[in-house]
N, C-alpha and C positions, 0 to 999 in steps of 0.2 A: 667610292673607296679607291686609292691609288697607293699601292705597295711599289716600291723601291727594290729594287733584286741586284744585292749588294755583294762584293767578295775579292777575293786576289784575282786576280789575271788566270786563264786558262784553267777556271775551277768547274765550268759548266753553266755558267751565269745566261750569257747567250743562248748554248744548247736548249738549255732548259726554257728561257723566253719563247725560244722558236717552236718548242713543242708545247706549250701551255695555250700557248695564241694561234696554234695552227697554222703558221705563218713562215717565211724565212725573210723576216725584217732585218734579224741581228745578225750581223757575220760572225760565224763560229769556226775562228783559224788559231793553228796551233802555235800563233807568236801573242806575248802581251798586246792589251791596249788596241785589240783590233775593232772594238768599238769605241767610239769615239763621241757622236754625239749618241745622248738616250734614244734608245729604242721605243715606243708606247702601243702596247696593244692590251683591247680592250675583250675582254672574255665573260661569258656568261654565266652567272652563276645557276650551277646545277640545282636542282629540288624538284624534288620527284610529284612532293604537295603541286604544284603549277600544272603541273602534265595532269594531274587529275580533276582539278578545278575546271583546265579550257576541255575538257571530254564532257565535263556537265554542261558548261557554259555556252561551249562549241563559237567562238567570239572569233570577230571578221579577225582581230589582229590580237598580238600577243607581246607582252615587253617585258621580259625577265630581268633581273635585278645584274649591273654589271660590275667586275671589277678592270681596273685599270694596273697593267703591270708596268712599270719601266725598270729598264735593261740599262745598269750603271755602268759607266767602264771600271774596269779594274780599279780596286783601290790599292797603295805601293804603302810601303813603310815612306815617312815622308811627306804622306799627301795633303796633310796639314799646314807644310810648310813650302807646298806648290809641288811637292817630288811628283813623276809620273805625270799625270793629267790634272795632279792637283784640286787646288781648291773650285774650279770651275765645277767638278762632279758633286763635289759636297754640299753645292746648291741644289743641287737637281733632288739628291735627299729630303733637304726640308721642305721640300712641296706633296712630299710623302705623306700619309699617315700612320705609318707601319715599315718596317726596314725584313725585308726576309734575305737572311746572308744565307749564301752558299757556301758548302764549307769540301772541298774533294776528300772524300776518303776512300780514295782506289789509289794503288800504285796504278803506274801504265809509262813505261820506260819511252813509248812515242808522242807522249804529250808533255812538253814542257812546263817544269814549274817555275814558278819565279824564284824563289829560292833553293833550287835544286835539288830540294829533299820534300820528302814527306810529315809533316807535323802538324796536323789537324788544328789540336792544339796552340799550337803558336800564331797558327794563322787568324784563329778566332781574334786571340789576344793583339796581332798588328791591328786588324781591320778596327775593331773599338779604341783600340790605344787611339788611332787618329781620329774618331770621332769625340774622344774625349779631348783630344789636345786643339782640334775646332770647334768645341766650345771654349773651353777655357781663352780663345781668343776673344770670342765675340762675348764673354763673360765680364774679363778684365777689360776692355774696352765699355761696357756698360757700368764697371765697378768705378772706373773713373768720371765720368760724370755724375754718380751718384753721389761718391766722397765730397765732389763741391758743391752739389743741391741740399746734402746733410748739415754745412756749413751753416745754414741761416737757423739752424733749431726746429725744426719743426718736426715734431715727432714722429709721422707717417713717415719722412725722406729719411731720418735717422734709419728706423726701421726698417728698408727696403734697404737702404745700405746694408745693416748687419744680413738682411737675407742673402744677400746678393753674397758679402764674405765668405757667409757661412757655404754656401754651394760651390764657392772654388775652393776650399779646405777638404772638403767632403770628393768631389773632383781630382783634385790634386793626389788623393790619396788613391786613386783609380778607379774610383764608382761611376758608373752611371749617371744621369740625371735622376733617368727612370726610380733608382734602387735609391733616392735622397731621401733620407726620411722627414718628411715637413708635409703640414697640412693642405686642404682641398685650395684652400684661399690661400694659402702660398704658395699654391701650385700655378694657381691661377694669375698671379700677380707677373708669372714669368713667361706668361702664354707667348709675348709679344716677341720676345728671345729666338723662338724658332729653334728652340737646341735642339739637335739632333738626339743625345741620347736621351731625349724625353720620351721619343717614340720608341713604343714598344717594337722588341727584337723577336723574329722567330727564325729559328735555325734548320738549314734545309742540308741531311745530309747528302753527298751527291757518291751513292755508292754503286759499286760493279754490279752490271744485271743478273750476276750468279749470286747476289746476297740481299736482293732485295726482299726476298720474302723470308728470311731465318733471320732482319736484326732485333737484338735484344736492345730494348730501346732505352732500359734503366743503365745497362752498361755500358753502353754510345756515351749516354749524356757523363758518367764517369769520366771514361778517356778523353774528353770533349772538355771536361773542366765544369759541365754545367749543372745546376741545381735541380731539385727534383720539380718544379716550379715551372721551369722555362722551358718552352715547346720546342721539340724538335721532330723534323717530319725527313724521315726516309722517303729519298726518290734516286731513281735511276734516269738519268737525264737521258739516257739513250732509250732507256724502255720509254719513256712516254713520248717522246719521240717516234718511236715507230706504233705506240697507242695514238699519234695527232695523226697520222698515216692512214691507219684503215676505219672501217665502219665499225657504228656505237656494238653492233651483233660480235663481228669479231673480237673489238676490243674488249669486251664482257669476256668472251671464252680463253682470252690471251691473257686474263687476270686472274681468272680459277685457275688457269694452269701453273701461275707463277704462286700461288695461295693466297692473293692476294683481295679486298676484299674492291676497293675503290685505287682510280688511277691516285695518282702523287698533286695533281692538279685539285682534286677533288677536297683531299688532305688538306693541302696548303689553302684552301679558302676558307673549309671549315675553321681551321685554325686561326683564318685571318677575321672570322665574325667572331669568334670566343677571343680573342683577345683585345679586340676595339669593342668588345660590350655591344656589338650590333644581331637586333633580329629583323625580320622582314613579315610585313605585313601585304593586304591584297587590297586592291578592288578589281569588280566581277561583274561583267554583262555581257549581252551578246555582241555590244559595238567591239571592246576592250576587256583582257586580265591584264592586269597590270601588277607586279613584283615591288614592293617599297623597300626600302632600306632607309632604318630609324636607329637609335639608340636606346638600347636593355633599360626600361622605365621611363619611355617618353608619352608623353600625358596625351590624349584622342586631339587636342589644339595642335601640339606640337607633330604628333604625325599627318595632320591634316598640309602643316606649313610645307613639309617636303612636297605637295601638291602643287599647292599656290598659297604664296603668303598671305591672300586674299582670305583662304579658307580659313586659317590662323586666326585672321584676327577678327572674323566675323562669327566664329564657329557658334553653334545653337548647340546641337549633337550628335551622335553619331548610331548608325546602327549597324550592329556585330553579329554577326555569325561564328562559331569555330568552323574552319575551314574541312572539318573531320564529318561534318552535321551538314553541310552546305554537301559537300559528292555524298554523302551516305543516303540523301535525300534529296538528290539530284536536283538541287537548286533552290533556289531562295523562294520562294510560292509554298510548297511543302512544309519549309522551316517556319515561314510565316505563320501556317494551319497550326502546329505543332508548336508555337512560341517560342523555339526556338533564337527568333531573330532576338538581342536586345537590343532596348535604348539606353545610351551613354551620355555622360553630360561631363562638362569639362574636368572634369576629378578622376576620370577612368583611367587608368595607365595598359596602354597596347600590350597584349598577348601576340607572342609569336603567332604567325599563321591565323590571326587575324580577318576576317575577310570585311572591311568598312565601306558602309555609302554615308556621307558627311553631308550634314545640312548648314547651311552658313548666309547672314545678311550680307549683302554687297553693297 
């Protein structure tokens, strides 16, 4: 999974990379555009299920389920039409699966804004205005070759023309890709597009570490312009910052004291599997735990494939433990006594926490 951490210039975009990743990869200085090429750092995803599994398991090695952030440079009013850093960063987007914009909502008279004022608000609205107006490029450049393959009659290309119109009308008017109304297979017919606003948005706000723990979350998204729908995760880019700083013991007592329940990092993943429809499944022995990451309703074949394609396409079945039954009875021997373990066969769809061993012809 590889999230895009997207926003104006000097909103916390950097900051915030450098303490998600524990890292000082991004330079975070107080003039625009001080990143330049993407930043990439890879972070692990938290789950407390894992740490209880490898105490049963007790396994020479361990590989938890990881995310990939990249650190975008500023995006400017403009940058659709090269302003700032331009359309060079708006590549690095579509290699995204998920876009998490940063949005400042601190005054702080020592940090420069690009627009010299403060308006949360307006800024959401630049940073998508240009994502919208690069699509609408690489839209109208696909609409025109359509318009001549629609020429010979044939009803499929007709077709795909009127979709294609219909998504820059819809566009045009300021939506989304995301928010178009059109079906799975219409959605699917545009996969090849790469558009940006296809990928789901989540909203990070970057607020003053004296308010991280009192926001009201229904009234952010208010002020914010956003619906009750669209996620938005409070974070303090300096507090997690000085949470990438000390140990897991401290930073647990540094988050009671702020009231807080988990870091901002923590937030922003969860939110980044609930909105790609992602759960994570196991396998379990004393060689190897291993952390998977599948898609919400993928069939015991298709989470095999995240293995080895091999196991996909050979697959016989599979046998399941709840990961809750596997520690409560300290490992798969017990659960076996206990029937516990089941057998699956290609019709099974994956349960979160999962724990599978796959049998498959080679």
């Amino acid at each position: 999974m590889k999230i895009g951490i997207v926003g104006l210039p000097n909103v916390g975009k950097s900051t915030l990379f450098n303490a998600v990743t524990k890292s000082r990869g991004a330079k975070a200085e107080n003039f625009p555009f001080c990143t330049i090429d993407p930043n990439v750092g890879i972070v692990e995803v938290p789950d407390a299920r894992m740490q209880k599994i490898c105490q049963v398991a007790k396994p020479q090695n361990t590989i938890p389920a990881v995310v990939e952030f990249v650190d975008i440079a500023g995006l400017v009013k403009g940058a659709s039409e090269g302003e700032g850093l331009g359309n060079q960063f708006l590549s690095h987007i579509r290699e995204c699966q998920a876009i998490a914009q940063v949005i400042r909502c601190f005054e702080d008279k020592n940090i420069t804004h690009v627009h010299d004022d403060m308006d949360p608000k307006r800024d959401i609205e630049v940073i998508e205005t240009e994502l919208i107006l690069a699509d609408l490029q690489t839209l109208q450049k696909r609409i025109a070759k359509a318009a001549s393959d629609s020429k010979s009659g044939d009803k499929e290309k007709k077709a795909y023309h009127d979709l294609l119109t219909k998504i820059e009308t819809e566009m045009q008017s300021g939506k989304k890709m995301i928010d178009v109304d059109i079906s799975t297979e219409e959605r699917e017919q545009l996969k090849d597009l790469h558009l940006l606003t296809a990928k789901p948005i989540m909203y990070i706000a970057n607020v003053h570490e004296n308010e991280i723990g009192s926001i009201d979350i229904p009234a952010t998204k208010e002020k914010l312009g956003l619906n009750r729908e669209q996620i938005i995760i409070p974070i303090s880019a300096k507090i997690e910052e000085e949470l990438g700083a000390i140990s897991d013991e401290e930073a647990q007592i540094f988050l009671e004291d702020l009231g807080l329940k988990e870091t901002g990092l923590n937030a922003l993943i969860k939110a980044a599997y609930e909105t790609l429809g992602l759960i994570t499944y196991f396998t379990a022995g004393p060689k190897e735990v291993h952390a998977w990451t599948i898609k919400k309703g993928d069939s015991a074949p298709k989470a095999a494939g995240v293995i080895h394609t091999d196991f996909e396409k050979g697959f016989i079945r599979a046998d399941v433990i709840n990961w809750e039954d596997y520690v409560n009875n300290n490992g798969e021997t017990a659960c076996k006594d206990k029937g516990l373990v089941r057998m699956e066969g290609k019709d099974y769809i994956v349960k979160d926490g999962d724990i599978m061993h796959f049998f498959f012809n080679s």
